[in-house]
VEXKE-693360 format. One record per residue (C-alpha): residue number from 0; residue in one letter; chain; x, y, z. Coordinates in nm, 2 decimals, m for minus. Layout:
[NUM,'a','A',[X,Y,Z]]
...
REM end
This chain:
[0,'x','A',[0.00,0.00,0.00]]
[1,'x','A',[0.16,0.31,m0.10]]
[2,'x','A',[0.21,0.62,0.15]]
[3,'x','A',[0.01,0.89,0.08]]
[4,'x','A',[0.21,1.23,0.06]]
[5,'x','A',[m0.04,1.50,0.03]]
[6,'x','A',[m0.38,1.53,0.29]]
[7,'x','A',[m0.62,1.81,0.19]]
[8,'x','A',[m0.98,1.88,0.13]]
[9,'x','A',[m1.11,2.11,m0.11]]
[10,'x','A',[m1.51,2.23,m0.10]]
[11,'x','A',[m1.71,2.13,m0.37]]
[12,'x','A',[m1.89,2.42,m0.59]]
[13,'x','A',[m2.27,2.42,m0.57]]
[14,'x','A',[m2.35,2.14,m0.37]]
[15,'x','A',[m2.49,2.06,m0.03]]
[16,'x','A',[m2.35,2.23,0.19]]
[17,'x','A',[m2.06,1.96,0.42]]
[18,'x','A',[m1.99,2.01,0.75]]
[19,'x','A',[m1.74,1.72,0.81]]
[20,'x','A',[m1.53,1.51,0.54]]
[21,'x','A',[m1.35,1.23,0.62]]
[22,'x','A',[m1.02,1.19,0.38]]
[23,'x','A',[m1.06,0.84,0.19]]
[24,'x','A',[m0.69,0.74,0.29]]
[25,'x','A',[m0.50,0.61,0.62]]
[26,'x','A',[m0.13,0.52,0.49]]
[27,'x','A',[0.04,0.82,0.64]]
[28,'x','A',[0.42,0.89,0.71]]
[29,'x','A',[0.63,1.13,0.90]]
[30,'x','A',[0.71,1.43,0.66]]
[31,'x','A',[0.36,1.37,0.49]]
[32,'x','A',[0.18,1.71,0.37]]
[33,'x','A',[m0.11,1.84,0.51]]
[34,'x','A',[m0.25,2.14,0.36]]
[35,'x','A',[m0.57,2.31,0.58]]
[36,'x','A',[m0.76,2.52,0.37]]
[37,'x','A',[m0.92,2.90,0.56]]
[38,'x','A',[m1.23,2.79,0.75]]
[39,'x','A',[m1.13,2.44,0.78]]
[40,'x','A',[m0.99,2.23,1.09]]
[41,'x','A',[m0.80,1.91,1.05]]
[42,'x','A',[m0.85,1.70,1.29]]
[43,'x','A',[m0.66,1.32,1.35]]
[44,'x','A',[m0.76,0.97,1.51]]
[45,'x','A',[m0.61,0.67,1.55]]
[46,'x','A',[m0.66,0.36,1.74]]
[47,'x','A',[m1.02,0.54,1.86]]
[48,'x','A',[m0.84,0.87,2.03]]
[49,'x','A',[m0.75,1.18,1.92]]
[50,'x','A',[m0.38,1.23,1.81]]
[51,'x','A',[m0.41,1.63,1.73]]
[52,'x','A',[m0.51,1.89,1.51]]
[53,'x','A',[m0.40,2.14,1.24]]
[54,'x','A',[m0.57,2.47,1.20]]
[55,'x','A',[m0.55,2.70,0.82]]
[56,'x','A',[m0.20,2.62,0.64]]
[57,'x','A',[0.04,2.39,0.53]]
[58,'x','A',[0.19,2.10,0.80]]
[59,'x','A',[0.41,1.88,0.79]]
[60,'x','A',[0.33,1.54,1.00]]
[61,'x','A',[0.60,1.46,1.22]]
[62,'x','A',[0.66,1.35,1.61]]
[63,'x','A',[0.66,1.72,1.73]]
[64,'x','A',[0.33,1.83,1.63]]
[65,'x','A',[0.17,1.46,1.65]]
[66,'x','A',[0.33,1.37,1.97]]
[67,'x','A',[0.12,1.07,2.04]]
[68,'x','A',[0.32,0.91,1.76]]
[69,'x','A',[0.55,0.79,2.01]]
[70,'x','A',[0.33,0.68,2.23]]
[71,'x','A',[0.11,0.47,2.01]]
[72,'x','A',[0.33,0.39,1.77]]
[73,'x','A',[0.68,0.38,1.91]]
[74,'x','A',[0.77,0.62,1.59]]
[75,'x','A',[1.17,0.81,1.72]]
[76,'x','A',[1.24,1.18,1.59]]
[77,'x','A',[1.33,1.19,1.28]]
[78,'x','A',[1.31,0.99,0.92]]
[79,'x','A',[1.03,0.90,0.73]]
[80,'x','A',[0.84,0.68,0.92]]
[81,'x','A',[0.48,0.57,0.84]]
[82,'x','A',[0.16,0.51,1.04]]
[83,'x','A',[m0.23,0.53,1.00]]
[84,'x','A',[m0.49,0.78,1.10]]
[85,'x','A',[m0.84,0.86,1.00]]
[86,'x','A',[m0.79,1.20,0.88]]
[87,'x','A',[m1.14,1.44,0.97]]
[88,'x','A',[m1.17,1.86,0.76]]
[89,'x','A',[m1.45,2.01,0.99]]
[90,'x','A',[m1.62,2.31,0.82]]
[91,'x','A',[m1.55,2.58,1.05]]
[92,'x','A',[m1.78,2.80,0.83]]
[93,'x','A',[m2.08,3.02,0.99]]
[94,'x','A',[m2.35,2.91,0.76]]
[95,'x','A',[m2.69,3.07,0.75]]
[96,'x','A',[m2.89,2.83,0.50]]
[97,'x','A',[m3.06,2.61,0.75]]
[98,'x','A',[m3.42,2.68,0.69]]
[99,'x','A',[m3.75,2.54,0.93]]
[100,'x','A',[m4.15,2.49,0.89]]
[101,'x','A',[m4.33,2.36,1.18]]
[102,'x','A',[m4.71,2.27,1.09]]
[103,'x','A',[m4.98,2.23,1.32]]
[104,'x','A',[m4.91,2.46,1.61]]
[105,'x','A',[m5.23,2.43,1.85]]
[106,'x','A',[m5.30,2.78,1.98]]
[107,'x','A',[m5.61,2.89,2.15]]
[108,'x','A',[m5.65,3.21,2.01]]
[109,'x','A',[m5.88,3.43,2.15]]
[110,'x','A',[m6.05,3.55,1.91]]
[111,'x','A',[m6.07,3.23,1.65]]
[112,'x','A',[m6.04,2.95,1.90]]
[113,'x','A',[m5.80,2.66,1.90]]
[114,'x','A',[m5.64,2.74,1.55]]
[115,'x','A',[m5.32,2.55,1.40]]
[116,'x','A',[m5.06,2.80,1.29]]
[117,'x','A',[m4.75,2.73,1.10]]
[118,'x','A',[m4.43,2.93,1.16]]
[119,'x','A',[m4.10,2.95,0.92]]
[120,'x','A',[m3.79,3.08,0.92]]
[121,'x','A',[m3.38,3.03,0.94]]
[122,'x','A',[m3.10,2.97,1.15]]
[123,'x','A',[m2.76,2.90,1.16]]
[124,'x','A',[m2.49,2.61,1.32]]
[125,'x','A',[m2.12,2.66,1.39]]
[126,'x','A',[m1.91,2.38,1.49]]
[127,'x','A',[m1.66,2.52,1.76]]
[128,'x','A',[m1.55,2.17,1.93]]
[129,'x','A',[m1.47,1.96,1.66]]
[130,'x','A',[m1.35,1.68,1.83]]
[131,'x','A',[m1.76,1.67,2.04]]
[132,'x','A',[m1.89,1.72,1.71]]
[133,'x','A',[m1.75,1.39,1.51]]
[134,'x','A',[m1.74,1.19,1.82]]
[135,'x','A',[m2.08,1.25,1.90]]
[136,'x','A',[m2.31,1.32,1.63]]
[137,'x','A',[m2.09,1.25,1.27]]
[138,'x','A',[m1.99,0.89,1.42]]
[139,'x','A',[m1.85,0.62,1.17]]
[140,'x','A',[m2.02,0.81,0.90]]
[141,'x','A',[m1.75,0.94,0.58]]
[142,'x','A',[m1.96,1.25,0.52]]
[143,'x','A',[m2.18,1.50,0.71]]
[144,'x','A',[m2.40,1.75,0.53]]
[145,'x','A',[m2.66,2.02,0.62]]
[146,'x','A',[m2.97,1.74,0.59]]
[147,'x','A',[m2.79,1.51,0.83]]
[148,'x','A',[m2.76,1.80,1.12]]
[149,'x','A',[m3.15,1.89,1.07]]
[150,'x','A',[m3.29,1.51,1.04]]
[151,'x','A',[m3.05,1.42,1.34]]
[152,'x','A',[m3.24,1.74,1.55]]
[153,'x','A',[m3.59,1.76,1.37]]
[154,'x','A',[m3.79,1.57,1.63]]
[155,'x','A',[m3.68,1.78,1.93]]
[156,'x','A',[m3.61,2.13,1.77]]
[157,'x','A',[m4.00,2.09,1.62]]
[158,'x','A',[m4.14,2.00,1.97]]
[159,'x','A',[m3.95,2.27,2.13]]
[160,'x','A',[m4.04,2.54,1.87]]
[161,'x','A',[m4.42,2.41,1.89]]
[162,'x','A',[m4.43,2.46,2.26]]
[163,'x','A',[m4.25,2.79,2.26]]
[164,'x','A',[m4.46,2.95,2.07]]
[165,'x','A',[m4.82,2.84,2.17]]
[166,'x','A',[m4.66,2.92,2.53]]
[167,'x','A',[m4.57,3.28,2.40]]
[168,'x','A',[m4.84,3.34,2.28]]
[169,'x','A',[m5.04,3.25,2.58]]
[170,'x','A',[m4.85,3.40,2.85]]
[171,'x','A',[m4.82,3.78,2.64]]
[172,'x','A',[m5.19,3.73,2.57]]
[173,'x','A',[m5.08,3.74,2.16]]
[174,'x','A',[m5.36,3.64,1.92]]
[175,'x','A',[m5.30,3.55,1.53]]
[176,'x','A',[m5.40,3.90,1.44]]
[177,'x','A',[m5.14,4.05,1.63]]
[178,'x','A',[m4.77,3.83,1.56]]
[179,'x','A',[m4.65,4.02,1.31]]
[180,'x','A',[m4.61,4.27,1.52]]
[181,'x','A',[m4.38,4.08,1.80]]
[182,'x','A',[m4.17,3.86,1.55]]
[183,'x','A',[m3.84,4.02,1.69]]
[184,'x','A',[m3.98,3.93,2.08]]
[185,'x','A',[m4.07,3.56,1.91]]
[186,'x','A',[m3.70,3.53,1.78]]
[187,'x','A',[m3.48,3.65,2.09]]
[188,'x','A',[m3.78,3.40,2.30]]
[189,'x','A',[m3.67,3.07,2.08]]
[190,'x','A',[m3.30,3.16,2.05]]
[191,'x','A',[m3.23,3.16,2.42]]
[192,'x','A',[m3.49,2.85,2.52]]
[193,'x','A',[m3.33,2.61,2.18]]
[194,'x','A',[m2.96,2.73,2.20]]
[195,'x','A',[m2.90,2.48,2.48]]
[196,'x','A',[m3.04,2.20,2.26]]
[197,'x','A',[m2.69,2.20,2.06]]
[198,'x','A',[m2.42,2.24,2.33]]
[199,'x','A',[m2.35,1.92,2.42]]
[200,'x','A',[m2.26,1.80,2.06]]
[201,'x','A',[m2.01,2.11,1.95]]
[202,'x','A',[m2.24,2.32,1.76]]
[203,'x','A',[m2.31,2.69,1.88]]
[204,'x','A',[m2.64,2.86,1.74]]
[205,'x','A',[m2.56,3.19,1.60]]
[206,'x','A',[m2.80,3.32,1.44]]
[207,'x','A',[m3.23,3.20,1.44]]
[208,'x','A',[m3.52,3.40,1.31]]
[209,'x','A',[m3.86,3.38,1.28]]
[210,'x','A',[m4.02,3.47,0.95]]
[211,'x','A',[m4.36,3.44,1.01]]
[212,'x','A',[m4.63,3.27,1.20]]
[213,'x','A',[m4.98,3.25,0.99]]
[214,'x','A',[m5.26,2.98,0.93]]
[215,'x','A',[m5.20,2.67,0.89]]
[216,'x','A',[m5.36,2.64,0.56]]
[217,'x','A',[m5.19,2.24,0.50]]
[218,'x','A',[m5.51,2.14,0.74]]
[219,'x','A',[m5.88,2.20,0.63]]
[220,'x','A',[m5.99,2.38,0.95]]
[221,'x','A',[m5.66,2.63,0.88]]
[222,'x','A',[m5.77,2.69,0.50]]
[223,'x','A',[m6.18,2.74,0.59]]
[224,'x','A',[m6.04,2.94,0.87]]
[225,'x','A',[m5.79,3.16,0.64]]
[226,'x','A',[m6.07,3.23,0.39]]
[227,'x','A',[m6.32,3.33,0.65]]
[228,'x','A',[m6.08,3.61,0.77]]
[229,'x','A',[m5.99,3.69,0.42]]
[230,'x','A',[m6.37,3.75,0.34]]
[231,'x','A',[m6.41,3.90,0.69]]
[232,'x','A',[m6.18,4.20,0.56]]
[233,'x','A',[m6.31,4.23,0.27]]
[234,'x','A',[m6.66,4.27,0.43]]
[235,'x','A',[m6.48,4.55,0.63]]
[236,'x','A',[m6.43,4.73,0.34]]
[237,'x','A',[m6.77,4.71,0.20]]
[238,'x','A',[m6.97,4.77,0.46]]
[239,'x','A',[m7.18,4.45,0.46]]
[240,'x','A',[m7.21,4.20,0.73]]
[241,'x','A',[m7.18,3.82,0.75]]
[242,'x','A',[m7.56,3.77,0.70]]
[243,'x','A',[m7.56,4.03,0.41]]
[244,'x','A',[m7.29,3.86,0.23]]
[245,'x','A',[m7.46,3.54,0.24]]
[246,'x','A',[m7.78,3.69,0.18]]
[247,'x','A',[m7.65,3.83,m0.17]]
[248,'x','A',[m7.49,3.51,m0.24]]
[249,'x','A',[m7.81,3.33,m0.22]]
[250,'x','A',[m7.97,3.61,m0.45]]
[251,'x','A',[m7.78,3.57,m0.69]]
[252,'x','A',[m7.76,3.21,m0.70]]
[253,'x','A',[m8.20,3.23,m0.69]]
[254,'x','A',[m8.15,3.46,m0.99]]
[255,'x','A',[m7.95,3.24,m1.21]]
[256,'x','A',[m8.19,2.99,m1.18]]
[257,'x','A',[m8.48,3.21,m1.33]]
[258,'x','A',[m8.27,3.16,m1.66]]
[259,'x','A',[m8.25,2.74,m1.64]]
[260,'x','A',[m8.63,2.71,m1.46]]
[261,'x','A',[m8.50,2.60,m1.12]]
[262,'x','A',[m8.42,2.23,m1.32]]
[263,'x','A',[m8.74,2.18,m1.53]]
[264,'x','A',[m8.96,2.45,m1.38]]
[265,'x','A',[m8.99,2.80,m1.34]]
[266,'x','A',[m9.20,2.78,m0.98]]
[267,'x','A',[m8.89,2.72,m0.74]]
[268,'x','A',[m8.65,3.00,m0.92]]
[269,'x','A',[m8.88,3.25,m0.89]]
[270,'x','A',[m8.99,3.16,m0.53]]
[271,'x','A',[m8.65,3.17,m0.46]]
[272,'x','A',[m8.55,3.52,m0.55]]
[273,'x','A',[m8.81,3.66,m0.37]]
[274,'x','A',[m8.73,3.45,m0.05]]
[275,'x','A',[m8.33,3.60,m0.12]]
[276,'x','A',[m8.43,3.96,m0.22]]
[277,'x','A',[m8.67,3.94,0.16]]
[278,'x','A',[m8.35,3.84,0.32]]
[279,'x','A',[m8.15,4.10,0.17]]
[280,'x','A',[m8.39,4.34,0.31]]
[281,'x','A',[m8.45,4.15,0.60]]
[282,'x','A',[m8.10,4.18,0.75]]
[283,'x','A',[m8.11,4.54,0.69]]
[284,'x','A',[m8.44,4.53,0.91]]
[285,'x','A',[m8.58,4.75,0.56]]
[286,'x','A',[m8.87,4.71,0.27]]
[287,'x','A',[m8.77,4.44,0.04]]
[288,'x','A',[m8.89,4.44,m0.30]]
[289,'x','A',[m8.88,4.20,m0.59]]
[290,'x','A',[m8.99,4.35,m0.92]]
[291,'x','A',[m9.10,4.25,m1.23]]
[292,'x','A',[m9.12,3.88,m1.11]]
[293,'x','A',[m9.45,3.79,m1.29]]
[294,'x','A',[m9.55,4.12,m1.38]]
[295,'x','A',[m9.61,4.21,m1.00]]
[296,'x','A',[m9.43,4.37,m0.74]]
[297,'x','A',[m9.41,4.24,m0.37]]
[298,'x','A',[m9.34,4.42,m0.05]]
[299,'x','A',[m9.28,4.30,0.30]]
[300,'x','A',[m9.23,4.54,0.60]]
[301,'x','A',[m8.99,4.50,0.87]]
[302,'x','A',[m8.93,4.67,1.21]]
[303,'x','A',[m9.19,4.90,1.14]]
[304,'x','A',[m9.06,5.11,0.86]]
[305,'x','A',[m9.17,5.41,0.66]]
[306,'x','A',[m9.31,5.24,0.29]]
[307,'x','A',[m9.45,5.59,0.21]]
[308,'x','A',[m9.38,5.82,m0.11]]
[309,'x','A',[m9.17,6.07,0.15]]
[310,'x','A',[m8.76,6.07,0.06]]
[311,'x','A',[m8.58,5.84,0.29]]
[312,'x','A',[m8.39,6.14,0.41]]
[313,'x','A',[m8.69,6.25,0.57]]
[314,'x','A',[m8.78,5.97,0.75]]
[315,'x','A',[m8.77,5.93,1.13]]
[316,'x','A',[m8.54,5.62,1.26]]
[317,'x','A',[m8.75,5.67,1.58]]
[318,'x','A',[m9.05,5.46,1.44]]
[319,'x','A',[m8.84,5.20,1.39]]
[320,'x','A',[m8.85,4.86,1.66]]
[321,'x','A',[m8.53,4.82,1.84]]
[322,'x','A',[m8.32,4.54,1.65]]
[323,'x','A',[m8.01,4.37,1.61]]
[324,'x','A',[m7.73,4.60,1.43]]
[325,'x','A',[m7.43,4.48,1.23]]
[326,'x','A',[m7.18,4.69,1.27]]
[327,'x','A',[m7.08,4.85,0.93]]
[328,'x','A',[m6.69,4.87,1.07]]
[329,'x','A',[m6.64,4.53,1.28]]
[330,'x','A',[m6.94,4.32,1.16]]
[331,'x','A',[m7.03,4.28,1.49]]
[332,'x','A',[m7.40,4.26,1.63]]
[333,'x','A',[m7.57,4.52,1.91]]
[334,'x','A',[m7.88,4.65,1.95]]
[335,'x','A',[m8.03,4.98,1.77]]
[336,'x','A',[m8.09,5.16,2.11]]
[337,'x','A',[m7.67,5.25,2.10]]
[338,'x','A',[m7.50,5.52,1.94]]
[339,'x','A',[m7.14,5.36,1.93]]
[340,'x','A',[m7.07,5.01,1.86]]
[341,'x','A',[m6.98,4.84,2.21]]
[342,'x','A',[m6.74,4.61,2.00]]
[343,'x','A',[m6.53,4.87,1.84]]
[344,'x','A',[m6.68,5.22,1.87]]
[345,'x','A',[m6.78,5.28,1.54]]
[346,'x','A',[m7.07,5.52,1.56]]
[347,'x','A',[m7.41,5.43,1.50]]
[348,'x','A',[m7.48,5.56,1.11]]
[349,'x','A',[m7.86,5.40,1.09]]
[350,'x','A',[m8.04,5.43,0.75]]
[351,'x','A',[m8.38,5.68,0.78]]
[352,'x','A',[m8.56,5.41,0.62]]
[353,'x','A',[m8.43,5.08,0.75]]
[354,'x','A',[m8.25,5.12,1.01]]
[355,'x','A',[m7.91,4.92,0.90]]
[356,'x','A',[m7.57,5.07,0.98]]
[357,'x','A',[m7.36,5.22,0.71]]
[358,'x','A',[m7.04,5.40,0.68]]
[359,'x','A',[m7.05,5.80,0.77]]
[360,'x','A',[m6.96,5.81,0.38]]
[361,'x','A',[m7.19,5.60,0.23]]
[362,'x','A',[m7.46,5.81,m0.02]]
[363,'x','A',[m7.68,5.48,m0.01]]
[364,'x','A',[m7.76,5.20,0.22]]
[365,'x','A',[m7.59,4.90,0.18]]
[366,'x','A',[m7.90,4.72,0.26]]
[367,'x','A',[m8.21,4.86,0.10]]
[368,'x','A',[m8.04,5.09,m0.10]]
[369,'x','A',[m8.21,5.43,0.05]]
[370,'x','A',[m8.04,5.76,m0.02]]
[371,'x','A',[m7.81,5.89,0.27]]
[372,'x','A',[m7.81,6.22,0.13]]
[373,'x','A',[m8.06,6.49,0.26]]
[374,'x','A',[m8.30,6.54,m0.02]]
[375,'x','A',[m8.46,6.86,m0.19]]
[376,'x','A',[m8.72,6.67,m0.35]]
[377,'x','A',[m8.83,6.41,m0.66]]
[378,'x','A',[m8.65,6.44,m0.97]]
[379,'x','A',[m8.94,6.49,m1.22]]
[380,'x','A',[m8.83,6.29,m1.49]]
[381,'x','A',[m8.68,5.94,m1.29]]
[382,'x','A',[m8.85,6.04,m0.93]]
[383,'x','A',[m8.43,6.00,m0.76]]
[384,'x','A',[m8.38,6.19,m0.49]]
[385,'x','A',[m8.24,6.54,m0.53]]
[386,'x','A',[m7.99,6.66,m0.29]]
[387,'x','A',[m7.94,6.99,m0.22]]
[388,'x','A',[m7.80,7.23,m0.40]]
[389,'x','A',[m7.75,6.97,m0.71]]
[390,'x','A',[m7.84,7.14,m1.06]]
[391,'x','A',[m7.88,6.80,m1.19]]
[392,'x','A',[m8.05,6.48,m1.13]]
[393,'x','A',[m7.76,6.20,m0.97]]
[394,'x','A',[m7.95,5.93,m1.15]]
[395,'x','A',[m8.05,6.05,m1.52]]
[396,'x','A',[m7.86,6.40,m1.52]]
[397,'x','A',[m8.22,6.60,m1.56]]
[398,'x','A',[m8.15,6.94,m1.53]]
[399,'x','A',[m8.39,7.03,m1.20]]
[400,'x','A',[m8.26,7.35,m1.13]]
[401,'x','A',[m8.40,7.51,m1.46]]
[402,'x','A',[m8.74,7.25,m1.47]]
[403,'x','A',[m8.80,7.41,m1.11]]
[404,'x','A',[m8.74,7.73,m1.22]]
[405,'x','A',[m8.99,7.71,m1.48]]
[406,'x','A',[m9.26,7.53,m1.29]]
[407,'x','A',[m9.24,7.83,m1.04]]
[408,'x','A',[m9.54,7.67,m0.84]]
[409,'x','A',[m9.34,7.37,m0.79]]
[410,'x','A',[m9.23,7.27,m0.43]]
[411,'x','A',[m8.82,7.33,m0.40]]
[412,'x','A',[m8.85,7.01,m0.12]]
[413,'x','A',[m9.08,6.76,m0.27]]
[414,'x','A',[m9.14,6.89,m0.63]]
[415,'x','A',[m9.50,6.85,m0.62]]
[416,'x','A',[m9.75,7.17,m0.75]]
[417,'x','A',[m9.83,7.44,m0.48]]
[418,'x','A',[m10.17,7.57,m0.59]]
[419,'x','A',[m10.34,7.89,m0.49]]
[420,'x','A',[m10.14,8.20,m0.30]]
[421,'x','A',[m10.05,7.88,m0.04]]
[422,'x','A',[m9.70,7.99,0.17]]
[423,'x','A',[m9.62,7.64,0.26]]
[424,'x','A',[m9.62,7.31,0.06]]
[425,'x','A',[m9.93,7.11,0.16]]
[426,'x','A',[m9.74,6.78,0.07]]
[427,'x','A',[m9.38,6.81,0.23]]
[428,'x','A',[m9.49,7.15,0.50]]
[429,'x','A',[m9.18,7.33,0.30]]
[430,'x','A',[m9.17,7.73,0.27]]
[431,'x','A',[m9.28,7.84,m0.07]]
REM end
């Protein structure tokens, strides 16, 4: 067997990252070379105990910096004498490319419920007692890359990072909605409690983040869960409520079958628009209508509200019943009788003619559709609402400021005819 003269280890380009290589050859000889590349350790064994080892450079093997030569092998000063040794490089590298997701975090949250989350993110190993390292977690093996360090700790460092956080989030009183805004608390949290989990094997933890913590969407329960926030924001923005939502969705889906007969006949499509378009109305607390359905039109009355020919902007929310309110901001239910929402203090924006909430901006209600808008009267041509101080209709662009201007007689308010020397409209009570 011929003696081996030069020992080194060069890093392979673009592949997995190696933390330990074991050099395929074992006939060494005093005087052999030993070349230790920058970020490397060298490290020797023999007989099952460590002989020494060779930081960055070039060595030459000999009895003065491998005294146990002696020892084990009776080898004098001086010559070329040979031996065997397992030969170890240890990447002494600080590598951040160790990357983590943990599914099915249990988390009562306390506003979902028990929830499972799912948190990423990255960390980083450094090997800074080599000899711990390949004695007690590289082993026989000839090679040790970045999958062998996180199979070898993924059972514990998922268990640990599953109980950290649920317990984080617990203690802190932290809910879903609120995590991305304590991520750097979550980080410094883990790193001190799973540092200790890699001590005993050689391997410092320099670096560990967490990226984020969301929904676990991998489960069913996560993904319904995900959407249903989703579409809770999106109500938000809208201004409709849970029951409204659905309510349209069942409209619409009633509608479309007035096109295909409701599956043979057209009975059970056209029963069940009007049943959606009552619900529409009905969450609102308003006057539903369904028109043109058979040539007829059909009104039902809810809460007690105003069904007459006056504007809704003249209508008195004091004749309506008290009733359940969805909040136009949080979606959240109170009663009519409060002027903030208790939930999120949103004030109470009720529509004159139904009495639903809407946003201090809306110009119509979400639910019946009633103007929001104080009103000067009927447009003549389309009968919209006028508001004040508009020289044209909203609706069909009539010009009402010169149609009331040549009337003369005409209410300004209501638009209906003032007969006679009257100083007040006898329909609407306005001032002539």
């Amino acid at each position: 067997m011929s003696i081996i003269d030069l020992v080194s280890w060069s890093l392979p380009q673009n592949s997995e990252r190696i933390y330990a290589y074991k050099f395929p050859h074992e006939n060494l000889a005093t005087y052999t070379q030993l070349l230790v590349h920058e970020s490397q350790e060298a490290v020797f064994f023999s007989k099952g105990k460590l002989l020494g080892k060779f930081g960055p450079g070039k060595h030459t093997l000999s009895t003065e910096n491998l005294p146990l030569l002696r020892d084990f092998f009776g080898i004098p000063f001086g010559g070329k004498n040979p031996f065997t040794a397992q030969v170890w490089f240890v990447n002494k590298t600080e590598p951040y490319d160790l990357g983590y997701i943990i599914n099915r975090i249990n988390v009562n949250d306390a506003n979902y419920g028990p929830v499972f989350l799912m948190a990423t993110g990255q960390y980083g190993l450094k090997i800074v007692d080599s000899e711990k390292f390949l004695i007690k977690l590289v082993g026989t093996n000839t090679l040790f890359t970045k999958d062998d360090i996180t199979s070898h700790f993924k059972g514990e460092f998922d268990t640990k990072v599953k109980s950290l956080i649920a317990g984080f989030m617990k203690n802190n009183g932290i809910g879903y909605m609120e995590v991305s805004a304590h991520l750097e608390e979550f980080t410094e949290h883990l790193k001190q409690k799973i540092s200790p989990l890699y001590d005993d094997f050689g391997l410092e933890l320099k670096k560990f983040y967490v990226s984020t913590i969301d929904i676990d969407e991998t489960t069913a329960e996560g993904k319904k869960l995900k959407e249903a926030i989703v579409q809770q924001q999106i109500q938000r923005i809208t201004g409709r409520s849970w029951q409204q939502e659905a309510a349209f969705n069942t409209a619409n889906n009633a509608i479309d079958n007035l096109g295909s007969g409701g599956g043979g006949s057209s009975t059970p499509g056209i029963i069940g628009a009007m049943m959606a378009m009552n619900m529409m109305g009905g969450m609102g607390g308003g006057t539903t209508m369904a028109t043109g359905v058979m040539g007829q039109n059909y009104n039902q009355t809810n809460f007690g509200a105003n069904t007459s020919n006056q504007p809704p902007a003249q209508s008195n929310t004091a004749n309506l019943a008290v009733h359940d309110v969805y909040c136009s901001n949080c979606s959240k239910k109170y009663q009519s009788t409060m002027k903030f929402c208790p939930h999120c203090g949103d004030p109470y924006c009720p529509c004159p003619k139904c009495g639903t909430d809407n946003d201090p901006k809306s110009k119509r209600c979400v639910s019946c559709g009633a103007s929001l808008v104080e009103s000067s009267g009927k447009c003549p041509q389309c009968q919209s609402d006028l508001p004040f101080s508009s020289k044209f209709c909203p609706n069909c662009g009539f010009n009402s400021a010169a149609a009331t201007q040549s009337q003369g007689n005409n209410c300004t308010r209501c638009g209906n005819p003032i007969t006679g020397n009257s100083k007040f409209c006898p329909t609407c009570g306005q001032k002539r």
